[in-house]
BALUM-868754 format. One record per residue (C-alpha): residue number from 1; chain; x negated, y, z. Coordinates in nm, 2 decimals, padded with zeros to 4 digits. Layout:
BEGIN
@num=NUM&chaine=A&X=X&Y=Y&Z=Z;
...
***
This chain:
BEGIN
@num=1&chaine=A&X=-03.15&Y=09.16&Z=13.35;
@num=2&chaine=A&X=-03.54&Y=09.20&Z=13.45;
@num=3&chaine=A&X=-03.64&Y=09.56&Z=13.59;
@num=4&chaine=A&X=-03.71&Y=09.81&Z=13.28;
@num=5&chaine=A&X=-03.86&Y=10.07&Z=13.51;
@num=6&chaine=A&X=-03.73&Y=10.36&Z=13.28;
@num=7&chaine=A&X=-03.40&Y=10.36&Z=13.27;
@num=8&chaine=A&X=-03.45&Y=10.75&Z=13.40;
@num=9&chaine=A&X=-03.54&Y=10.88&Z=13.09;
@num=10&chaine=A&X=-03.30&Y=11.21&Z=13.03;
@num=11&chaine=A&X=-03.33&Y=11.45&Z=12.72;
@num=12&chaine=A&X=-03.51&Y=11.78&Z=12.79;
@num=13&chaine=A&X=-03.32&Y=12.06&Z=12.79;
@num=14&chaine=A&X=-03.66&Y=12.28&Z=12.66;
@num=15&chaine=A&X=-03.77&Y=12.07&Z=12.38;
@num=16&chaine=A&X=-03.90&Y=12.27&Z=12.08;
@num=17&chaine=A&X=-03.77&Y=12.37&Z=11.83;
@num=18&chaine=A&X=-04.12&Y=12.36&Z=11.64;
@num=19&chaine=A&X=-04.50&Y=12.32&Z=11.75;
@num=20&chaine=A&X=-04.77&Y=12.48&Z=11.60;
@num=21&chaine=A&X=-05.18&Y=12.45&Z=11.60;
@num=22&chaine=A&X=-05.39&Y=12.24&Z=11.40;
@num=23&chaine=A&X=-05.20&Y=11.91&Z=11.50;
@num=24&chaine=A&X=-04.95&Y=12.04&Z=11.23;
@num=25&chaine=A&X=-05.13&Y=11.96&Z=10.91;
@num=26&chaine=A&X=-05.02&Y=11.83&Z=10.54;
@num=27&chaine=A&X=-05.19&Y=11.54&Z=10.37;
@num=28&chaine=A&X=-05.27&Y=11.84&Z=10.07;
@num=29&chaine=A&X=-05.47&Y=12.06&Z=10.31;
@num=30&chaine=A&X=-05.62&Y=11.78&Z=10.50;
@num=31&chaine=A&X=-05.73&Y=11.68&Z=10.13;
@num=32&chaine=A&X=-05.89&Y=12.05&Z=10.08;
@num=33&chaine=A&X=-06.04&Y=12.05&Z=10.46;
@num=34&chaine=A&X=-06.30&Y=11.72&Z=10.44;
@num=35&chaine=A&X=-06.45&Y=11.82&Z=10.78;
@num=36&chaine=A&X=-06.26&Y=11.56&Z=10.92;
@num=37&chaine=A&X=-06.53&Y=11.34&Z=10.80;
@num=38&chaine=A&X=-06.88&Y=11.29&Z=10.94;
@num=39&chaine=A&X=-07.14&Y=11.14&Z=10.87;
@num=40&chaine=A&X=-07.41&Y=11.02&Z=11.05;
@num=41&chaine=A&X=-07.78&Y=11.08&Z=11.03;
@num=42&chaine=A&X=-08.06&Y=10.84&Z=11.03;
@num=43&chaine=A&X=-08.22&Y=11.03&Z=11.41;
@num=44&chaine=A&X=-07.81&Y=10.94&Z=11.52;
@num=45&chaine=A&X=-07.81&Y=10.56&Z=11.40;
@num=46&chaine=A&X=-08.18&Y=10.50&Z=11.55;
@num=47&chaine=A&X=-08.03&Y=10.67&Z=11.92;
@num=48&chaine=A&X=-07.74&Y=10.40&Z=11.84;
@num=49&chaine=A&X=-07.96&Y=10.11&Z=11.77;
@num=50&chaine=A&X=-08.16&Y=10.19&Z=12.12;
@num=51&chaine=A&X=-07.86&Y=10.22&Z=12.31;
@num=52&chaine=A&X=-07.75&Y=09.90&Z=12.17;
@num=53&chaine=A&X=-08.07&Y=09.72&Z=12.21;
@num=54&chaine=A&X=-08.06&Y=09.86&Z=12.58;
@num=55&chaine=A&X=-07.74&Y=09.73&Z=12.66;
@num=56&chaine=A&X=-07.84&Y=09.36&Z=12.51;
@num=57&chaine=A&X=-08.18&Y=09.37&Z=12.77;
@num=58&chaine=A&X=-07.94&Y=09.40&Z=13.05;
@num=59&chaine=A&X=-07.78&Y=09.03&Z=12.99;
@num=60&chaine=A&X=-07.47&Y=09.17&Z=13.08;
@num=61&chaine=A&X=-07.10&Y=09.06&Z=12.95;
@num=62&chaine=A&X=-07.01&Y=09.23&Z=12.65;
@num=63&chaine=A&X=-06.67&Y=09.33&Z=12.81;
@num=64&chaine=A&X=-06.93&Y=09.47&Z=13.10;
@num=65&chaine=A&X=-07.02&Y=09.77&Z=12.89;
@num=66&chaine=A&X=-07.00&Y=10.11&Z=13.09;
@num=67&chaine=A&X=-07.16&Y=10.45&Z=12.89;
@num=68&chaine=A&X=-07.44&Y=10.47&Z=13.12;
@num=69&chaine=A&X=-07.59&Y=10.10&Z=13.00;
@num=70&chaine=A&X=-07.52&Y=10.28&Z=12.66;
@num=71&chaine=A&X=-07.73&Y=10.58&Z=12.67;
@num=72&chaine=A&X=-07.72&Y=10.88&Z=12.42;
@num=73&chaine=A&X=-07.94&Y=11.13&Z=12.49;
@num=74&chaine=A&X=-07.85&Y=11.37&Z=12.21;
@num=75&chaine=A&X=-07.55&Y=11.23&Z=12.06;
@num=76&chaine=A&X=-07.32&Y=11.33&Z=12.36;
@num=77&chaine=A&X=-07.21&Y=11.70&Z=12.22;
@num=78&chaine=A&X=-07.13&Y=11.55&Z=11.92;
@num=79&chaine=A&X=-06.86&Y=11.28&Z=12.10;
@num=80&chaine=A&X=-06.75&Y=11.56&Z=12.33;
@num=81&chaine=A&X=-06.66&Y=11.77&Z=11.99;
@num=82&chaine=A&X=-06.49&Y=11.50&Z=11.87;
@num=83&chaine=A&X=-06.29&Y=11.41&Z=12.17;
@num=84&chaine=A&X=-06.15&Y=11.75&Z=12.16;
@num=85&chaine=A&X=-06.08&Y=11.74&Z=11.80;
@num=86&chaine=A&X=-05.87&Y=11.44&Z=11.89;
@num=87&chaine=A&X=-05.71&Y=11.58&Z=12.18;
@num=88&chaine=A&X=-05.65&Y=11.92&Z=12.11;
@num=89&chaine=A&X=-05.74&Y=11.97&Z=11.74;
@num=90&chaine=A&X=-05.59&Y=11.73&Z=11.38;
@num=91&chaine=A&X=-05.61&Y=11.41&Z=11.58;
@num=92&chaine=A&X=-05.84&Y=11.24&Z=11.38;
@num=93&chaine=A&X=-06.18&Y=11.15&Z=11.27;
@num=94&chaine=A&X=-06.35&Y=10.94&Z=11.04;
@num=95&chaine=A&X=-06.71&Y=10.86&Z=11.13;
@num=96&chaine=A&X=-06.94&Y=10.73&Z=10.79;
@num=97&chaine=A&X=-07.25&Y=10.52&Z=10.77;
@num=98&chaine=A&X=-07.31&Y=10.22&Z=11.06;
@num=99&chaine=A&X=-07.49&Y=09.99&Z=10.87;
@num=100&chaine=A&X=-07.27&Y=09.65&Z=10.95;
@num=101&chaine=A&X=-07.40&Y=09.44&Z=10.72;
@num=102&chaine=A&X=-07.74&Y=09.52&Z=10.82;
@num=103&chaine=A&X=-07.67&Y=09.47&Z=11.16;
@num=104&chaine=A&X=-07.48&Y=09.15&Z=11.20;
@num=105&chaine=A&X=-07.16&Y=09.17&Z=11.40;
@num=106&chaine=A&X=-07.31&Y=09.12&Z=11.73;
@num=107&chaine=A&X=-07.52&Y=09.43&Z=11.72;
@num=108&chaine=A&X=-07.25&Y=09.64&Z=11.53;
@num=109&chaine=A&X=-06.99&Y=09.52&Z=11.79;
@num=110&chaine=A&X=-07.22&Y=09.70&Z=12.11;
@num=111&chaine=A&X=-07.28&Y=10.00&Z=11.90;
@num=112&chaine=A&X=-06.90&Y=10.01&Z=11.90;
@num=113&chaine=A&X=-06.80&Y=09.94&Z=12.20;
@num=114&chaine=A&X=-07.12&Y=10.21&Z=12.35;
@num=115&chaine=A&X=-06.93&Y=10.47&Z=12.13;
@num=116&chaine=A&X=-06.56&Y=10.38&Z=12.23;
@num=117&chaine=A&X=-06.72&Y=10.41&Z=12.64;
@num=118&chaine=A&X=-06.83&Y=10.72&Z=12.57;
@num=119&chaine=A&X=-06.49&Y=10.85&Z=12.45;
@num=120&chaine=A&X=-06.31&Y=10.66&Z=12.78;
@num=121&chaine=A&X=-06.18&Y=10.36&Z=12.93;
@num=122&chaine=A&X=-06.12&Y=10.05&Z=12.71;
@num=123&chaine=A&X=-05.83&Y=09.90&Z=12.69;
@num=124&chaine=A&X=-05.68&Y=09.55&Z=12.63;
@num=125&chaine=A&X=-05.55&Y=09.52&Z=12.28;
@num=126&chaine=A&X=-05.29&Y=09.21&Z=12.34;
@num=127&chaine=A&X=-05.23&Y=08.94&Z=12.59;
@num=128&chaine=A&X=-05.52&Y=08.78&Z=12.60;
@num=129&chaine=A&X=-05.72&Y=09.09&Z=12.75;
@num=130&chaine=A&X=-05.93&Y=09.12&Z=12.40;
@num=131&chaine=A&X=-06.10&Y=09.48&Z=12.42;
@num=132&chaine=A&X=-06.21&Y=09.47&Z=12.10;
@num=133&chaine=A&X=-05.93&Y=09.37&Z=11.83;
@num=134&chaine=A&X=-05.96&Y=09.19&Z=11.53;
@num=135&chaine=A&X=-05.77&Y=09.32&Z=11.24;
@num=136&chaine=A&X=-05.76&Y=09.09&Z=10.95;
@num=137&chaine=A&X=-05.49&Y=08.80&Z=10.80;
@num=138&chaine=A&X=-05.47&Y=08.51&Z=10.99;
@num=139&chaine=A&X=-05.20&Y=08.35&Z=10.82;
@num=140&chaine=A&X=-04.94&Y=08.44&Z=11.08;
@num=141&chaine=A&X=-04.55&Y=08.48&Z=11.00;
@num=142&chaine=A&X=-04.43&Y=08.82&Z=11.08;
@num=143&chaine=A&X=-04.13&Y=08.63&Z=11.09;
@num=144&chaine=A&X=-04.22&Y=08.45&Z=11.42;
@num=145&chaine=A&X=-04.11&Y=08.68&Z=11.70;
@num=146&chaine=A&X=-04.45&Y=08.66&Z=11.82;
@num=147&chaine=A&X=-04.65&Y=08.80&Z=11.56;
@num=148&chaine=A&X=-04.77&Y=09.13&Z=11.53;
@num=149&chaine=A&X=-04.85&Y=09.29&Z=11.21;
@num=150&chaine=A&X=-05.23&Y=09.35&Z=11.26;
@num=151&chaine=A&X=-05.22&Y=08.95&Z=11.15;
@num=152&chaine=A&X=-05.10&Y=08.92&Z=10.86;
@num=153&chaine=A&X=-05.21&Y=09.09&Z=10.50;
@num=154&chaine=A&X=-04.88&Y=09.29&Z=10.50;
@num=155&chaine=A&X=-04.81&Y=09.67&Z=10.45;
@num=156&chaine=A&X=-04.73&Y=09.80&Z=10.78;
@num=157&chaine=A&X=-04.52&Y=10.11&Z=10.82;
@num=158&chaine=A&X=-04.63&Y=10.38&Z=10.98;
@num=159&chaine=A&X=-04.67&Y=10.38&Z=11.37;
@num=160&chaine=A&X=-04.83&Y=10.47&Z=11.66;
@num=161&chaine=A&X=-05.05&Y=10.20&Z=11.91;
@num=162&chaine=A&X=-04.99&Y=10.19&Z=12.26;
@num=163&chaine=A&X=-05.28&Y=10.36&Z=12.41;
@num=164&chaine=A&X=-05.40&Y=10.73&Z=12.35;
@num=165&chaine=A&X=-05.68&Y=10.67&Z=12.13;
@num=166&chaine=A&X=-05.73&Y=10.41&Z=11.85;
@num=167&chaine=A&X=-06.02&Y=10.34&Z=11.63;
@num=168&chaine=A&X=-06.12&Y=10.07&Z=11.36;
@num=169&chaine=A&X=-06.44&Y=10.01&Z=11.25;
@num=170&chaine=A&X=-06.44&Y=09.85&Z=10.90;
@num=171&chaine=A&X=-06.73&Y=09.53&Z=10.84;
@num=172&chaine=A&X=-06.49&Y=09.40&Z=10.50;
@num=173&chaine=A&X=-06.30&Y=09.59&Z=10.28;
@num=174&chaine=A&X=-06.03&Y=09.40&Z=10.08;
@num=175&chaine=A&X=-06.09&Y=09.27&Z=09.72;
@num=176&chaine=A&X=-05.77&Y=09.51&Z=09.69;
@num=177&chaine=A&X=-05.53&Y=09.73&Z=09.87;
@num=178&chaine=A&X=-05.54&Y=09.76&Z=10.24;
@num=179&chaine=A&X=-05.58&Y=10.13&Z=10.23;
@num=180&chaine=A&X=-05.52&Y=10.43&Z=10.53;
@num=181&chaine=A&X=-05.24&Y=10.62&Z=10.57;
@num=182&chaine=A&X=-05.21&Y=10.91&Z=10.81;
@num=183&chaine=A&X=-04.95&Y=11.17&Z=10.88;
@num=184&chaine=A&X=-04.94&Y=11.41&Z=11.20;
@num=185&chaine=A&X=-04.59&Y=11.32&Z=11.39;
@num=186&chaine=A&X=-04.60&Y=11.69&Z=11.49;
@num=187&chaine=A&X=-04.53&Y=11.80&Z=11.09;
@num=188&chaine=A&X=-04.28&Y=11.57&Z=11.10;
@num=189&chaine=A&X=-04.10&Y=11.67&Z=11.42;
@num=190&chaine=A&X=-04.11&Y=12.03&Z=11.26;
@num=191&chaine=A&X=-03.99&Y=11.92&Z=10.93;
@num=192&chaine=A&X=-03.70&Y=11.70&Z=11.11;
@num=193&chaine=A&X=-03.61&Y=12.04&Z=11.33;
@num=194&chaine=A&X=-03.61&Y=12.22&Z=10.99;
@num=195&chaine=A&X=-03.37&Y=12.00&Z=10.78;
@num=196&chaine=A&X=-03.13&Y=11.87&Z=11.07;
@num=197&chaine=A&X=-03.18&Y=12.04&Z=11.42;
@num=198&chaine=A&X=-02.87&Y=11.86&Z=11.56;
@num=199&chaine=A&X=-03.06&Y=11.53&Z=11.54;
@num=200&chaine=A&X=-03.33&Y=11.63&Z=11.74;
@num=201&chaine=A&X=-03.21&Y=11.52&Z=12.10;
@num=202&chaine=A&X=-03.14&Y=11.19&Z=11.93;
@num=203&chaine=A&X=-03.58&Y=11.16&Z=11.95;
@num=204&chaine=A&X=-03.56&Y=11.16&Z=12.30;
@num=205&chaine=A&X=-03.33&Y=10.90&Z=12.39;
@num=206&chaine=A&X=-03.49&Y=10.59&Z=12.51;
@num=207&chaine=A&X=-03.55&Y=10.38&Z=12.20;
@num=208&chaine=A&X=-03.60&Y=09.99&Z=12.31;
@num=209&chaine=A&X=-03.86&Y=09.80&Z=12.16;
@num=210&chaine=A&X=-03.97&Y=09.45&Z=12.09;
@num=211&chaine=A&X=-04.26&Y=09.34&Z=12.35;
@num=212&chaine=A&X=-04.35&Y=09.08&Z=12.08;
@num=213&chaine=A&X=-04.36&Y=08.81&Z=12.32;
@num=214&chaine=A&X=-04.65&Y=09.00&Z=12.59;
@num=215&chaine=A&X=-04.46&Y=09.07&Z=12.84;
@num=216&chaine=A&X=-04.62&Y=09.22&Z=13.20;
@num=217&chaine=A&X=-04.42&Y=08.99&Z=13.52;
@num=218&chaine=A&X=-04.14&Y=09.11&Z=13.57;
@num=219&chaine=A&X=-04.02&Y=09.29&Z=13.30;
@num=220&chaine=A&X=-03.78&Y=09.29&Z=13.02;
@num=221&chaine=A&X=-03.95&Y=09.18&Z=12.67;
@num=222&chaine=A&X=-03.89&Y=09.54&Z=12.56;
@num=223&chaine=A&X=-03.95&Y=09.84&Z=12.66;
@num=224&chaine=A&X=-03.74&Y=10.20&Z=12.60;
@num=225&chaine=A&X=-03.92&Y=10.45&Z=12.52;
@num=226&chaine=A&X=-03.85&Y=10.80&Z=12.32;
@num=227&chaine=A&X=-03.97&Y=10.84&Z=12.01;
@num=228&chaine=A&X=-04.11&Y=11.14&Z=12.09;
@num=229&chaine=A&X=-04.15&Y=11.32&Z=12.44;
@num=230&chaine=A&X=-04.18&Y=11.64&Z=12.61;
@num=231&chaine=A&X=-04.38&Y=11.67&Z=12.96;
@num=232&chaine=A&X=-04.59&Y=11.94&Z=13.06;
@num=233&chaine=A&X=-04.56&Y=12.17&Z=12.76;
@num=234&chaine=A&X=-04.72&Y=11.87&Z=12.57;
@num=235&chaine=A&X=-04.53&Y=11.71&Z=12.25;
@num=236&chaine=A&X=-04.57&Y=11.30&Z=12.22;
@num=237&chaine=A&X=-04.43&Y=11.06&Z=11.99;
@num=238&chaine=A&X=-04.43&Y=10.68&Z=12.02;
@num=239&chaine=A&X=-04.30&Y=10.48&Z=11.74;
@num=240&chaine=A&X=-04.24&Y=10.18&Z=11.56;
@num=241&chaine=A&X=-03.96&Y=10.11&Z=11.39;
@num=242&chaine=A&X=-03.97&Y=09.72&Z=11.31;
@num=243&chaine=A&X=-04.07&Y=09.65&Z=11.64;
@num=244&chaine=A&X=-03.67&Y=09.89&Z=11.74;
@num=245&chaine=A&X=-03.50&Y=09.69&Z=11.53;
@num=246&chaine=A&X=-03.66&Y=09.32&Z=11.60;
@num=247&chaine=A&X=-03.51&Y=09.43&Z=11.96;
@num=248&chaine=A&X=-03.16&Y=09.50&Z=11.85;
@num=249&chaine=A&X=-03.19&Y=09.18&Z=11.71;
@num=250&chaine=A&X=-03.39&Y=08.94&Z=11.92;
@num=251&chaine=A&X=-03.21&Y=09.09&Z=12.25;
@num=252&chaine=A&X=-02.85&Y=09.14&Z=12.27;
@num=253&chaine=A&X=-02.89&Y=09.24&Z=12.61;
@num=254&chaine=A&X=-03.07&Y=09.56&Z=12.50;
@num=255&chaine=A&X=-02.90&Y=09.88&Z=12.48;
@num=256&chaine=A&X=-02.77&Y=09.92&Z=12.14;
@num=257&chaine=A&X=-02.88&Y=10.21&Z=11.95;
@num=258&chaine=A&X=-02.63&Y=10.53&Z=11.85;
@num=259&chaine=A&X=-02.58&Y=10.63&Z=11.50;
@num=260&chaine=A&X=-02.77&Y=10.94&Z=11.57;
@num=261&chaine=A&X=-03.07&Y=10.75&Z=11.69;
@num=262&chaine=A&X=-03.05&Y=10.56&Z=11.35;
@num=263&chaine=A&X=-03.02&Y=10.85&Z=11.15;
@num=264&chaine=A&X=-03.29&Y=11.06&Z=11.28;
@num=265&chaine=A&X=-03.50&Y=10.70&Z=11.22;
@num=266&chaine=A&X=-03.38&Y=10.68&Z=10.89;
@num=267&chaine=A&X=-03.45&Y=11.11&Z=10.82;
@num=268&chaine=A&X=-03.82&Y=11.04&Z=10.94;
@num=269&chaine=A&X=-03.87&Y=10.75&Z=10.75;
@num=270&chaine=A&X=-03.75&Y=10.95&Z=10.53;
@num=271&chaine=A&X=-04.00&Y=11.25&Z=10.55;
@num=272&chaine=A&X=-04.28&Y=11.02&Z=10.56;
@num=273&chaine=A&X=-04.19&Y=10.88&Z=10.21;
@num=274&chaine=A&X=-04.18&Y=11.17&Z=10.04;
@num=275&chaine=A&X=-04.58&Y=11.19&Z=10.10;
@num=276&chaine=A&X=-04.62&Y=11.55&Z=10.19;
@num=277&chaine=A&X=-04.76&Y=11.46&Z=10.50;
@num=278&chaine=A&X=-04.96&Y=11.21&Z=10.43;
@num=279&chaine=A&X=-05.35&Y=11.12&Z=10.40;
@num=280&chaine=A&X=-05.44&Y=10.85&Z=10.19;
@num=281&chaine=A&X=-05.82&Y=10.72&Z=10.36;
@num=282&chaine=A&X=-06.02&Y=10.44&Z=10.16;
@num=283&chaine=A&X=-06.26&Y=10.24&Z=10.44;
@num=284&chaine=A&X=-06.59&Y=10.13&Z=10.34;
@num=285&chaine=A&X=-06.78&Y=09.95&Z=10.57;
@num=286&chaine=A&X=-06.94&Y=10.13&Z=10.86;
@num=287&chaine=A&X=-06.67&Y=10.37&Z=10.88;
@num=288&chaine=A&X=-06.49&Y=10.44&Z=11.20;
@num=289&chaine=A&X=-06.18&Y=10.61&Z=11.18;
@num=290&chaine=A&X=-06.02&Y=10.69&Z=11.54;
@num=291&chaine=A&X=-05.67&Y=10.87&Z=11.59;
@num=292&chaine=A&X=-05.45&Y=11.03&Z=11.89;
@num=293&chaine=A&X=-05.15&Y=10.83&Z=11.88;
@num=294&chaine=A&X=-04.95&Y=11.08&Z=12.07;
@num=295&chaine=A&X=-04.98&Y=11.30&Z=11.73;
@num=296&chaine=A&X=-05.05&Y=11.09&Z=11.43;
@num=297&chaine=A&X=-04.85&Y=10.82&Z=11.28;
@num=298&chaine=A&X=-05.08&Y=10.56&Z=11.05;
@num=299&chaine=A&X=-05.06&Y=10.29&Z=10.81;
@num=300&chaine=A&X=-05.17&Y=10.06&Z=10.55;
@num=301&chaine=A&X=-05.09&Y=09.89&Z=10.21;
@num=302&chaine=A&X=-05.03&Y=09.54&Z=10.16;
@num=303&chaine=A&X=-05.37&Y=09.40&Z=10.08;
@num=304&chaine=A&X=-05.57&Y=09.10&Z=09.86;
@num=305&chaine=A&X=-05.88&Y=08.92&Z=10.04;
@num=306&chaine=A&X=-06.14&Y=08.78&Z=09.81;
@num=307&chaine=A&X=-06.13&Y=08.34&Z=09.84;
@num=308&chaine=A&X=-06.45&Y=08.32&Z=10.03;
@num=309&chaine=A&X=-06.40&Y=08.38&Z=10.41;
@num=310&chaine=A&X=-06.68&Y=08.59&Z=10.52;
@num=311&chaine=A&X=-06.60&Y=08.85&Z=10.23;
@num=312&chaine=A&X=-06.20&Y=08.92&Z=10.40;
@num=313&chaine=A&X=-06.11&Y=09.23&Z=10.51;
@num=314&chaine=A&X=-06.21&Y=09.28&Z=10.85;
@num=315&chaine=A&X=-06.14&Y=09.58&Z=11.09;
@num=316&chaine=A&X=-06.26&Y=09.60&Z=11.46;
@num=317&chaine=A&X=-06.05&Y=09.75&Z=11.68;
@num=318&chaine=A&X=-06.06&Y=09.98&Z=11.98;
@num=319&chaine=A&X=-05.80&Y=10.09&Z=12.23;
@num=320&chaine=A&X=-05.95&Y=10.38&Z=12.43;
@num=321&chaine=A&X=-05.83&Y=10.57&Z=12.76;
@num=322&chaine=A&X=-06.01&Y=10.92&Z=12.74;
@num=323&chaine=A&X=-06.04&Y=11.03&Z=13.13;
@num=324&chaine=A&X=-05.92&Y=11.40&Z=12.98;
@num=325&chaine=A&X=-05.58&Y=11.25&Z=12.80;
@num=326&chaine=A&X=-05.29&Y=11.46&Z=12.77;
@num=327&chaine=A&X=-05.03&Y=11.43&Z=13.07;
@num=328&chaine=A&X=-04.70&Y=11.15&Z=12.98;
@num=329&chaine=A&X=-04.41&Y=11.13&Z=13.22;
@num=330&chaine=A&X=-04.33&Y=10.85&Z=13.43;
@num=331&chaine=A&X=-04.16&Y=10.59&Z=13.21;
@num=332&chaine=A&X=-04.45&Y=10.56&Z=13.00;
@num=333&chaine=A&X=-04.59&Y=10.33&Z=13.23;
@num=334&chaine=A&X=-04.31&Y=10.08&Z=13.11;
@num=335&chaine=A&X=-04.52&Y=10.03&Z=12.85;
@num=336&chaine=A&X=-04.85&Y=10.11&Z=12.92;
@num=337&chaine=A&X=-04.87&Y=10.01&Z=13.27;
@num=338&chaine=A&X=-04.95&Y=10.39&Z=13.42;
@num=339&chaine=A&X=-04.97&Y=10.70&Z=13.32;
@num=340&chaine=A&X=-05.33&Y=10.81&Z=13.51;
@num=341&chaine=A&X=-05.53&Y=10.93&Z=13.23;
@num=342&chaine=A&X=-05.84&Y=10.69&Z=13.17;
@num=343&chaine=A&X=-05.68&Y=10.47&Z=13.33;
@num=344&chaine=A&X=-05.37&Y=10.39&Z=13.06;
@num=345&chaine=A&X=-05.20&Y=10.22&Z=12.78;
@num=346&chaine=A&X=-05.34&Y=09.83&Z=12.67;
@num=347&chaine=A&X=-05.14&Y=09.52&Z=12.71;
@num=348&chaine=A&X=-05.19&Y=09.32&Z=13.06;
@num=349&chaine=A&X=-04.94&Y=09.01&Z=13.12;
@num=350&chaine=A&X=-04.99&Y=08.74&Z=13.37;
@num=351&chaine=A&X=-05.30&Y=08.51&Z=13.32;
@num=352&chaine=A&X=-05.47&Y=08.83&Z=13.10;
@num=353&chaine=A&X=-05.86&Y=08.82&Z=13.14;
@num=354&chaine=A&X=-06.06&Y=09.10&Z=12.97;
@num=355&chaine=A&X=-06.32&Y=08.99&Z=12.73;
@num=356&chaine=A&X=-06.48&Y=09.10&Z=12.41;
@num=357&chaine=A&X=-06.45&Y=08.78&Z=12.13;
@num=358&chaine=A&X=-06.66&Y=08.84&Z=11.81;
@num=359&chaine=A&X=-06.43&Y=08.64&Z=11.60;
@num=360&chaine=A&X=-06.07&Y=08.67&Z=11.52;
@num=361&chaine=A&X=-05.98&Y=08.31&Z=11.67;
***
C-alpha cells in the first residue's frame, strides 16, 4: 500500500454538540433574507472592464494574473465584505449582471479570474492544472472511473469541492434544469446532533474517497478524510458520497466503512432530502455564485442543453485559496496538498502544468 499521509486522524474528544452564528441558516429564511444577492452597478462593471483591459495590455499569460495587474480602485471594500461573508458569515454569495454575452468569453474570463485574485490564490481544478474549470456535458460516462460529475448533464448530489472557496460564473443556462442547490453543512451537523447524537463521532472517522484517477506521486488513489472536522474551535465538513462509495468499490484495499459511518451518511442524506435546509438558486448568465466549502454543501438537477453547441449550458469555474482561510489540521493536506492558508486545496499530480484554457476540450 502507497503512503496515505493521514492515517492519524483520531475523533475529538470536544466536538460540539451544536454551532451557532449565521453559518446555520434554513433554505426558508435564506428565501426571506435576499441580501445574499448583489448586484452590480454600471461605475462597478466599467472599474471591471479597465481592469480587464489593463491586464490584456500587459501580454501576459492568462494563468499569469496576480490582483495587482487587475486593479480595483473602489471595488476592493466591496470583495473584502464579501470575503468575510464567506468566511465568517452564510458562506455564500451570488454576484448579478457581468455582461458575458456582450463581452465574449475572453474578456469575461479576465474579469473573472481579476475577481477570483482578489479573493486569493487560484487553484488547479483537475489534473491537468486548469485554473479555470469548465462545467458543462461533454459526453463523459460517470461510469468510467475517471469521470467526474462536472462532465456530464447529470444531477449531482450535494457536496463539497476540494479547495476553500468555489465560484461559477454562468455564460449558458440550460434549455432546462440544471438548477442550484445550497444547504449550510453546519444546520445539518446540528440537526444530525439533534435527532441521533450517538452518531456524531461516526463524522469524524476518516472516510476514504475515490481520487477519480488524479492521483499526486506517491499516494493512494484515495484519500481519508472526515466528513466533518474540528481544529481550532473551527467546524469543517468535506463530503462526497459517490466519490466514498466508488472507493469501497474500486479499492478493496481501502479501509472498509463501519455501519455507523453508513448510517450517519445515510441520516444526512437524509436531512438534506427533506429540503428544510435547502436553497434552490436559478443562474442566468453573468451571475457568479461563490461558496465556502468548509460550510455549505451544493448541487444541481439533471439538466437539457438546447441542439446547437454554443447555446449549452456552460459554467466557469474557480477554485480559490483566500490568504485569511480558516485553520484545517494536518491530514487535510492528503487531499489538498497543505494546509497553509492561500496556499491550499486544487489538484496537482505528476506532469500538472497550470494554465487557463477557454474551452472545455
Amino acid at each position: 500500500m502507497l503512503n496515505n499521509i493521514n492515517r492519524e486522524i483520531k475523533i475529538p474528544d470536544d466536538f460540539p454538540m451544536q454551532v451557532s452564528g449565521s453559518s446555520t441558516w434554513t433554505g426558508a429564511e435564506m428565501e426571506r433574507d435576499q441580501s445574499w444577492k448583489i448586484e452590480w452597478s454600471q461605475n462597478q462593471l466599467a472599474e471591471l472592464n479597465n481592469a480587464a483591459l489593463h491586464f490584456l495590455s500587459l501580454e501576459k499569460p492568462l494563468e499569469q494574473i496576480t490582483k495587482d495587474d487587475f486593479p480595483l480602485p473602489t471595488i476592493g471594500t466591496l470583495i473584502n465584505n464579501i470575503s468575510k461573508e464567506l468566511l465568517d458569515g452564510r458562506g455564500f454569495v451570488l454576484l448579478r449582471g457581468i455582461p458575458v454575452q456582450e463581452l465574449g468569453i475572453k474578456l469575461a474570463s479576465v474579469i473573472y479570474l481579476g475577481l477570483g485574485c482578489h479573493l486569493g490564490s487560484l487553484r488547479s481544478n483537475n489534473a491537468k492544472g486548469h485554473l479555470l474549470g469548465h462545467v458543462r456535458d461533454q459526453g463523459a460516462d460517470i461510469a468510467d472511473s475517471k469521470t467526474r460529475f462536472y462532465q456530464t448533464n447529470k444531477k449531482l448530489e450535494f457536496h463539497t469541492d476540494s479547495a476553500d472557496f468555489v465560484a461559477l460564473l454562468c455564460l449558458q443556462k440550460a434549455k432546462q434544469g440544471g438548477e442550484s442547490y445550497l444547504a449550510s453543512s453546519m444546520s445539518a451537523y446540528n440537526e444530525i446532533a439533534r435527532r441521533r447524537p450517538d452518531l456524531l463521532e461516526a463524522l469524524f472517522m476518516p472516510y476514504p474517497t475515490d481520487r477519480r484517477g488524479e492521483v499526486p506521486a506517491g499516494l493512494n488513489p484515495w484519500f481519508d478524510m472526515p466528513i466533518f472536522s474540528w481544529y481550532q474551535g473551527e467546524l469543517s465538513c468535506v463530503y462526497i458520497r459517490p466519490y466514498i462509495e466508488s472507493a469501497q468499490t474500486n479499492f478493496p484495499e481501502a479501509p472498509r466503512l463501519t455501519q455507523k459511518q453508513i448510517d450517519v451518511m445515510n441520516l444526512l442524506d437524509e436531512i438534506i432530502a427533506e429540503g428544510k435546509l435547502i436553497l434552490p438558486m436559478s443562474f442566468e448568465p453573468g451571475d457568479i455564485q461563490i461558496i465556502h466549502n468548509h460550510q455549505i454543501f451544493h448541487s444541481r438537477s439533471d439538466f437539457e442543453n438546447w441542439p446547437e453547441p454554443e447555446r449549452q449550458r456552460h459554467l466557469l469555474r474557480l477554485w480559490i485559496a483566500p490568504l485569511d482561510g480558516k485553520p484545517l489540521p494536518d491530514y487535510f493536506a492528503a487531499r489538498w496538498g497543505s494546509v497553509e492558508p492561500g496556499n491550499r486545496g486544487g489538484i496537482i499530480v505528476p506532469g500538472t502544468k497550470l494554465t487557463v484554457e477557454l474551452s472545455a476540450n
